[in-house]
C-alpha positions as a printed NumPy array, in Angstrom:
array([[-40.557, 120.733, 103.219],
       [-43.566, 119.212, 101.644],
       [-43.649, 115.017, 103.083],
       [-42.516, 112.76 , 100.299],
       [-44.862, 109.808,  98.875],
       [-44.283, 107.481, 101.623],
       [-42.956, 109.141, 104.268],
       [-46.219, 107.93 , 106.341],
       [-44.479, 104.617, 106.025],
       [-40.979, 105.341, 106.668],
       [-41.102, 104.377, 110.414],
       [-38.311, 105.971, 113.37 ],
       [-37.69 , 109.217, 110.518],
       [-34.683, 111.079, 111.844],
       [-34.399, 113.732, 109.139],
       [-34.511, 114.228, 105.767],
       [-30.905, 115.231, 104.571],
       [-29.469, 116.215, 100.967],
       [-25.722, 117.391, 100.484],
       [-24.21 , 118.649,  97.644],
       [-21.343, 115.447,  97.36 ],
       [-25.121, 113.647,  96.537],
       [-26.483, 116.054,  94.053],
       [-30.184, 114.689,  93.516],
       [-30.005, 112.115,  96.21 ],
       [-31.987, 112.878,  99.159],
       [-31.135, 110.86 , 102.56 ],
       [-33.97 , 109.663, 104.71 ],
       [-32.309, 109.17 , 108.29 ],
       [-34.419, 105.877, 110.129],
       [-34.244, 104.439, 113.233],
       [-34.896, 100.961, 112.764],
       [-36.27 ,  98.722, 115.155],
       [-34.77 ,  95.719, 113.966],
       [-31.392,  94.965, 111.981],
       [-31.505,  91.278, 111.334],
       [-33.676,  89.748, 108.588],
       [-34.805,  86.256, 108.47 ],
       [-34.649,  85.   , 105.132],
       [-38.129,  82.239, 104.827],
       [-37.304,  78.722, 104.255],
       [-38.866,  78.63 , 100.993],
       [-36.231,  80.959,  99.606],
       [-33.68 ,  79.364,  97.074],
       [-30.648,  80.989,  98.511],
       [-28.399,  79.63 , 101.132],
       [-28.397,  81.485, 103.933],
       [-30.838,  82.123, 106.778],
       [-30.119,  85.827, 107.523],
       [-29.432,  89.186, 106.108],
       [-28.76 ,  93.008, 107.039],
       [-29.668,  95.937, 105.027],
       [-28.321,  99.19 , 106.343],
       [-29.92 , 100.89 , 103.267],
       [-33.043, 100.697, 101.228],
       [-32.602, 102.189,  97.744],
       [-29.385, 102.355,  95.934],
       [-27.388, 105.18 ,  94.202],
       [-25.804, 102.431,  91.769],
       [-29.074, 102.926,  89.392],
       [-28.194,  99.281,  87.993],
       [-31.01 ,  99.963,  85.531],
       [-31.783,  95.391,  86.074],
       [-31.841,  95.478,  89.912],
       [-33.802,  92.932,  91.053],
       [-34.791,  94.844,  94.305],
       [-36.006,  97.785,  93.077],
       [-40.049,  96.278,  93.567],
       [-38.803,  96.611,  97.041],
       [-38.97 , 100.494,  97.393],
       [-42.737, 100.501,  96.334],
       [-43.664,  98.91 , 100.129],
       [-42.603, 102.859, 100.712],
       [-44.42 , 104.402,  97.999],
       [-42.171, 105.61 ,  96.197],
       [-41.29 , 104.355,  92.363],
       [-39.406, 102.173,  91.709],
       [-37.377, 103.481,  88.805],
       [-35.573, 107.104,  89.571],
       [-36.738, 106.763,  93.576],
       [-35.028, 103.878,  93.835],
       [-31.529, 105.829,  92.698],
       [-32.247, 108.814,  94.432],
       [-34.575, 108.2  ,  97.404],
       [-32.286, 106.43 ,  99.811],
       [-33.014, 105.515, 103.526],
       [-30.59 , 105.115, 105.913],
       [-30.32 , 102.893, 109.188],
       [-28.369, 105.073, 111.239],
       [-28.608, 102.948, 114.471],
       [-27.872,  99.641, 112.498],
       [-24.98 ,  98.081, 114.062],
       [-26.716,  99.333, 117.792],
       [-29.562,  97.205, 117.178],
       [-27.86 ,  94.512, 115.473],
       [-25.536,  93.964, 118.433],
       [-28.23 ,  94.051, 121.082],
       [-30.183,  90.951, 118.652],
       [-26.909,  89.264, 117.852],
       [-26.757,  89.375, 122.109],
       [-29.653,  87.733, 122.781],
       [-29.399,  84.128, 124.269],
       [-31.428,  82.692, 121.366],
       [-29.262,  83.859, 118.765],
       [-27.824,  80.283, 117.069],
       [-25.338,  82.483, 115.354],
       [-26.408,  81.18 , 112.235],
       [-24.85 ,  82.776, 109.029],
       [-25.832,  86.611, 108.395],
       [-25.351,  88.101, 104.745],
       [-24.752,  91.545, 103.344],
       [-25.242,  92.253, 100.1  ],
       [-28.745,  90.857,  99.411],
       [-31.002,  93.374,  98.53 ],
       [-29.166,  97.116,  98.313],
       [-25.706,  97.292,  97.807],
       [-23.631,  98.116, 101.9  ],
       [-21.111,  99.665, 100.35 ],
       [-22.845, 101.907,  97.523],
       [-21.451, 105.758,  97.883],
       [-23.135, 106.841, 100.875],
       [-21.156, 104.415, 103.381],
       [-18.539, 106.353, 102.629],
       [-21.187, 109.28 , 104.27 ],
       [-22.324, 107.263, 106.659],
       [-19.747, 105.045, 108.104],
       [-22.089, 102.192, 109.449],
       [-20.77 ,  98.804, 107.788],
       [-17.517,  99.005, 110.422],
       [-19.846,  98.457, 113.477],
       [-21.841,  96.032, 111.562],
       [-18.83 ,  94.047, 110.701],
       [-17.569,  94.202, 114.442],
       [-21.15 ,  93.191, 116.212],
       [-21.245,  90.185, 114.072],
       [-17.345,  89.23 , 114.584],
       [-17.465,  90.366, 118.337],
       [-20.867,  87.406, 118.883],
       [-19.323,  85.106, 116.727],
       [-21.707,  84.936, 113.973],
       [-20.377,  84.023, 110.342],
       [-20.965,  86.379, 107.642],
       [-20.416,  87.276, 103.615],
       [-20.453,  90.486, 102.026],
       [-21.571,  91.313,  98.078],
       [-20.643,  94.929,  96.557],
       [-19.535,  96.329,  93.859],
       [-18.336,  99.211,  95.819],
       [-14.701,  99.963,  96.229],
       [-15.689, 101.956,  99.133],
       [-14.998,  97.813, 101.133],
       [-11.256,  98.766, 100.877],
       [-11.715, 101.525, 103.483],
       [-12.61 ,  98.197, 105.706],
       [-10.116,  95.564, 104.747],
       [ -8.219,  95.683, 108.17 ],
       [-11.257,  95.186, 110.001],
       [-12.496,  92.101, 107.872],
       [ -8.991,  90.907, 108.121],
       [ -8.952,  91.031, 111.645],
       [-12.669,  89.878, 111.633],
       [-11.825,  86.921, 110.264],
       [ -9.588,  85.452, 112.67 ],
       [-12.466,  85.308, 115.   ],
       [-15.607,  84.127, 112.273],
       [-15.718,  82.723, 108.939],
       [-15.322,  85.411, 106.301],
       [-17.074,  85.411, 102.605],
       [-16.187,  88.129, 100.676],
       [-17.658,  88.62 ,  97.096],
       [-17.611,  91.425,  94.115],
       [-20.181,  91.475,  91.98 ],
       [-19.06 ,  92.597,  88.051],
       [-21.009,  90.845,  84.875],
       [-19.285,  92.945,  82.174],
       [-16.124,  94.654,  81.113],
       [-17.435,  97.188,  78.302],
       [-16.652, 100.485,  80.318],
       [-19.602, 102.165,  77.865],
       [-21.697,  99.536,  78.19 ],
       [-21.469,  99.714,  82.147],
       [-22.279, 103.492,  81.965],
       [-25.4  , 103.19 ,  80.552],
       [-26.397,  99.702,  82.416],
       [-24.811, 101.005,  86.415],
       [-24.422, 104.326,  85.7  ],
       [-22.995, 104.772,  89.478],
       [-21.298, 101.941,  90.056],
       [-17.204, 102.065,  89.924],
       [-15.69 , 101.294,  87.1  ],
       [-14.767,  97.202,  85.931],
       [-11.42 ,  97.81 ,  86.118],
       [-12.264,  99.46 ,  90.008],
       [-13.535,  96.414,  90.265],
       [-10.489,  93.946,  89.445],
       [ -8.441,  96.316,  91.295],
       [-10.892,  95.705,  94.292],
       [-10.736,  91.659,  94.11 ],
       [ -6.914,  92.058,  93.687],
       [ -6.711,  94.424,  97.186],
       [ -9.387,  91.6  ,  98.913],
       [ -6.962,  88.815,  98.155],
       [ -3.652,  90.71 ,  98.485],
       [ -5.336,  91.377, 102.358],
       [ -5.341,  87.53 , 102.683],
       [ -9.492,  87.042, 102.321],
       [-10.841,  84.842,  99.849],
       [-13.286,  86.438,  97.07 ],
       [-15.282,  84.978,  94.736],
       [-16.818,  86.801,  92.216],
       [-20.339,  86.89 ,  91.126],
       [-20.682,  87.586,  87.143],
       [-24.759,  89.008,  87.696],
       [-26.74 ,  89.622,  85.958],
       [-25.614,  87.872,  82.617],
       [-28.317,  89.877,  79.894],
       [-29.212,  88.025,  76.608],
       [-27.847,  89.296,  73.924],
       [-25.896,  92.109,  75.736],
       [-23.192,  90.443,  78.591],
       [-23.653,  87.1  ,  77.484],
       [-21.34 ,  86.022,  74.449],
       [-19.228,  83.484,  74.977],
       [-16.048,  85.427,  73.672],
       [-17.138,  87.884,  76.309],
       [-17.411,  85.752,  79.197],
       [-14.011,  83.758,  78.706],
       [-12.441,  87.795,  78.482],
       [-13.896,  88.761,  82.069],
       [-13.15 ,  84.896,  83.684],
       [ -9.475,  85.126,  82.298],
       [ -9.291,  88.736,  83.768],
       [-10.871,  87.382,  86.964],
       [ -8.52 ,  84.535,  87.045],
       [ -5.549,  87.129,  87.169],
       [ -7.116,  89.47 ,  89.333],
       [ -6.739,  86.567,  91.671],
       [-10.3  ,  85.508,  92.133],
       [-11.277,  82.246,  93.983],
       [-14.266,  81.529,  92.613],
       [-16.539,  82.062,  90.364],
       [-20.785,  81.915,  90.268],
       [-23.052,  83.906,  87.817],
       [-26.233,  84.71 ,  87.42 ],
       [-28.863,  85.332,  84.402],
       [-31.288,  88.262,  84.449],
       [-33.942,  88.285,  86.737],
       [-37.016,  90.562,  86.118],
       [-39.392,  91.026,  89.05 ],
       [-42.243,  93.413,  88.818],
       [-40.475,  96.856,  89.415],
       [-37.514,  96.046,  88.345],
       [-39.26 ,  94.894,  84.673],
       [-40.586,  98.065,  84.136],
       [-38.072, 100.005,  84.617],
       [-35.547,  97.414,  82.488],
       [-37.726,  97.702,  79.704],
       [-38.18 , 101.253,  79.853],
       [-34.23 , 101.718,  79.222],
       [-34.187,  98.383,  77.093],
       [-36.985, 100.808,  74.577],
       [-34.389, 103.979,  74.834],
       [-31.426, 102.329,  74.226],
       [-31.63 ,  98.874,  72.417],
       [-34.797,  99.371,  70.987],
       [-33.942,  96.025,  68.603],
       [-33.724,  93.536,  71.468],
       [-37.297,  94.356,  73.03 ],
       [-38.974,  91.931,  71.168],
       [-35.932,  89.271,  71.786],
       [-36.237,  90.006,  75.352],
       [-40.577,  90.148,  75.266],
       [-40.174,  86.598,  74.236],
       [-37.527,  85.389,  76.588],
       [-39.321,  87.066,  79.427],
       [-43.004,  86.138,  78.05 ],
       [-43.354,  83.537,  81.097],
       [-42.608,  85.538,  83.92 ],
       [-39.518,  86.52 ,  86.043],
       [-37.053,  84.341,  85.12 ],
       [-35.623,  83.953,  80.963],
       [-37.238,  80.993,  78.882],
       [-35.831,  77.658,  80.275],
       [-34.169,  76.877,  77.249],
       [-32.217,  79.678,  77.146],
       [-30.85 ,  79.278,  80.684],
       [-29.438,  76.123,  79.801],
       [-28.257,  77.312,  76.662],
       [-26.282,  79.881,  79.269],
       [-25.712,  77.51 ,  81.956],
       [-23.726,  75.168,  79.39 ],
       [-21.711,  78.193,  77.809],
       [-20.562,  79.229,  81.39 ],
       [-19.533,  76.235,  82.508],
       [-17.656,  75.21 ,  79.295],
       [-15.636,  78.908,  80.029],
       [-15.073,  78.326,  83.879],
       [-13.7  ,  74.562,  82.966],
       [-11.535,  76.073,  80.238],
       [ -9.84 ,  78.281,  83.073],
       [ -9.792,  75.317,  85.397],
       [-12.435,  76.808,  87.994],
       [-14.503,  73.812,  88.366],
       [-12.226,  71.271,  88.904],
       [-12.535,  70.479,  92.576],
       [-16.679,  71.346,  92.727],
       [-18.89 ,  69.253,  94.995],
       [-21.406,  67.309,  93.339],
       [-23.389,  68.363,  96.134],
       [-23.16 ,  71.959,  95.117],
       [-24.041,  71.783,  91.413],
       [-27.349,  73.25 ,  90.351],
       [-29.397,  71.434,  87.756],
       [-29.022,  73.936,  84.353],
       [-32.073,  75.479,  84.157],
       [-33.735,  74.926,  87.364],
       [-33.822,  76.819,  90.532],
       [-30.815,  76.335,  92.198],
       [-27.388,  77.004,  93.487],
       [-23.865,  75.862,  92.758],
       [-20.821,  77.605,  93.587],
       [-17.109,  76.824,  92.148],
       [-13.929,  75.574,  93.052],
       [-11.999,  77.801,  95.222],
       [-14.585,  79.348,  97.065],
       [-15.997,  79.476, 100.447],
       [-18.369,  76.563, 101.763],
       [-22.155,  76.907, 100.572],
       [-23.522,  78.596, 103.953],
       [-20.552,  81.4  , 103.389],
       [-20.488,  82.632,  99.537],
       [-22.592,  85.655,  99.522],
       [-25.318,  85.313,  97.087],
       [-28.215,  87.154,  95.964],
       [-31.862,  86.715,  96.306],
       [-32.532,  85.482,  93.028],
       [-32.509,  82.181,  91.339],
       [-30.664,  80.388,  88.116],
       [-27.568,  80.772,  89.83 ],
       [-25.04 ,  78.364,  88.201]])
């Protein structure tokens, strides 16, 4: 076949594969030379480390933050982002030879960060069960963050894995609206997939928080909407709760925009203005949020027992994280900041 834009760049290329269980996805098989990530000091989020075992993510969360990332490959960052998916075949190989190595402080490692580990092709490719064993087998902490419901195929393993390391275990799910979450993660499972997933987590004996990302003006972020999805959290068994407002990096603007033109053509000029200063919303909008979701979590008692030392300042980069959850270093989070 004729190469792909940025094949020149995809370093260790296997083969190219497509099946047709992934109609329109192709696979780009990699050898990577390196598993771990080292997250730079400078970042807001709280943990030093992260693993990857995909770039590019069949979700097609239309908002996803990582989706500049795909253009360091050349390809776009809108549909080749959803379709264009490489694959680290040898991932848990190399991450157990690095995890082995006598200068490995087995500092926290988190999943979850950039592409989503358990997106439809790990049920292809098999690969998070020897990641999740190298890191329990060396004794290094870890968190996971899906919204796949593919994790329940591995819910012995992290059950046994935890008796050896600190576990975090988080779902990420902003919305309830099954319409809504068609057109915004057109393949991600279903909210109510979702619940059942935190219910399955916690029925296994694993904590799991729940990350409510990314809250959108005008569209996820009613109060009447958020105290429906934390009292539906709260009986789905959830330990915590953390959330998020919309983040829009270059990439991931474009192509946000592009569907915000299609489909809500009336907010563009809302969200023009709230986004007129860069990434992150207008400040006084994410305190206007941060205030409305922590009036909600109170009201369900989830932020009764929360460390002072945790609590972000509303509107500020920053990170708190709620009662009932894992210790800072272990609730998987998301490189991005407002999270409150």
């Amino acid at each position: 076949m004729t190469a792909l834009p940025g094949m020149g760049r995809m370093a260790g290329l296997v083969r190219t594969v497509r099946t047709p269980e992934f109609a329109g996805v192709t696979f780009h098989e990699v050898n990577a030379k390196s598993a771990l990530n080292h997250i730079a000091g400078t970042s807001p989020v709280p943990f030093p480390w992260s693993v990857n075992p995909y770039r590019g993510c069949t979700h097609g969360c239309v908002y996803c933050f990582a989706r500049g990332t795909h253009s360091y490959l050349e390809f776009d960052t809108g549909h080749d982002f959803d379709t264009q998916i490489v694959v680290k075949i040898n991932v848990a190989d190399v991450l157990r030879r690095e995890l082995g190595r006598r200068s490995w402080q087995r500092e926290h490692v988190a999943m979850g960060t950039n592409t989503d580990p358990y997106q439809r092709a790990e049920g292809r490719y098999r690969l998070m069960p020897g990641v999740i064993k190298a890191l329990a087998d060396s004794g290094t902490p870890f968190s996971i963050l899906t919204k796949g419901t593919v994790l329940s195929r591995d819910l012995p393993l992290l059950t046994s894995a935890q008796r050896q390391v600190p576990v975090g275990m988080g779902v990420s799910l902003a919305l309830l609206d099954p319409d809504l979450q068609a057109l915004l993660e057109p393949g991600t499972p279903s909210p109510r997939a979702r619940l059942d997933l935190v219910r399955r987590i916690t029925a296994a004996g694993l904590p799991c928080g729940v990350l409510i990302a990314p809250l959108l003006p005008h569209l996820t972020d009613g109060e009447d909407q958020l105290r429906q999805l934390v009292g539906e959290l709260v009986e789905a068994g959830v330990t915590g709760v953390s959330a998020i407002a919309l983040h829009l990096r270059p990439g991931a603007r474009e192509w946000f925009f592009g569907w915000l033109r299609r489909t809500r053509p009336d907010l563009v000029a809302v969200y023009e203005r709230l986004y007129a200063r860069g990434s992150n919303a207008a400040p006084e909008y994410r305190r206007l949020l941060s205030e409305r979701f922590r009036a909600v979590r109170s009201e369900f008692g989830l932020d009764a027992a929360d460390p002072p030392s945790n609590r972000g300042v509303p509107g500020e980069t920053g990170a708190s994280f709620p009662a009932g959850s894992l210790p800072r270093q272990h609730v998987p989070a998301v490189e991005q900041e407002t999270l409150f």
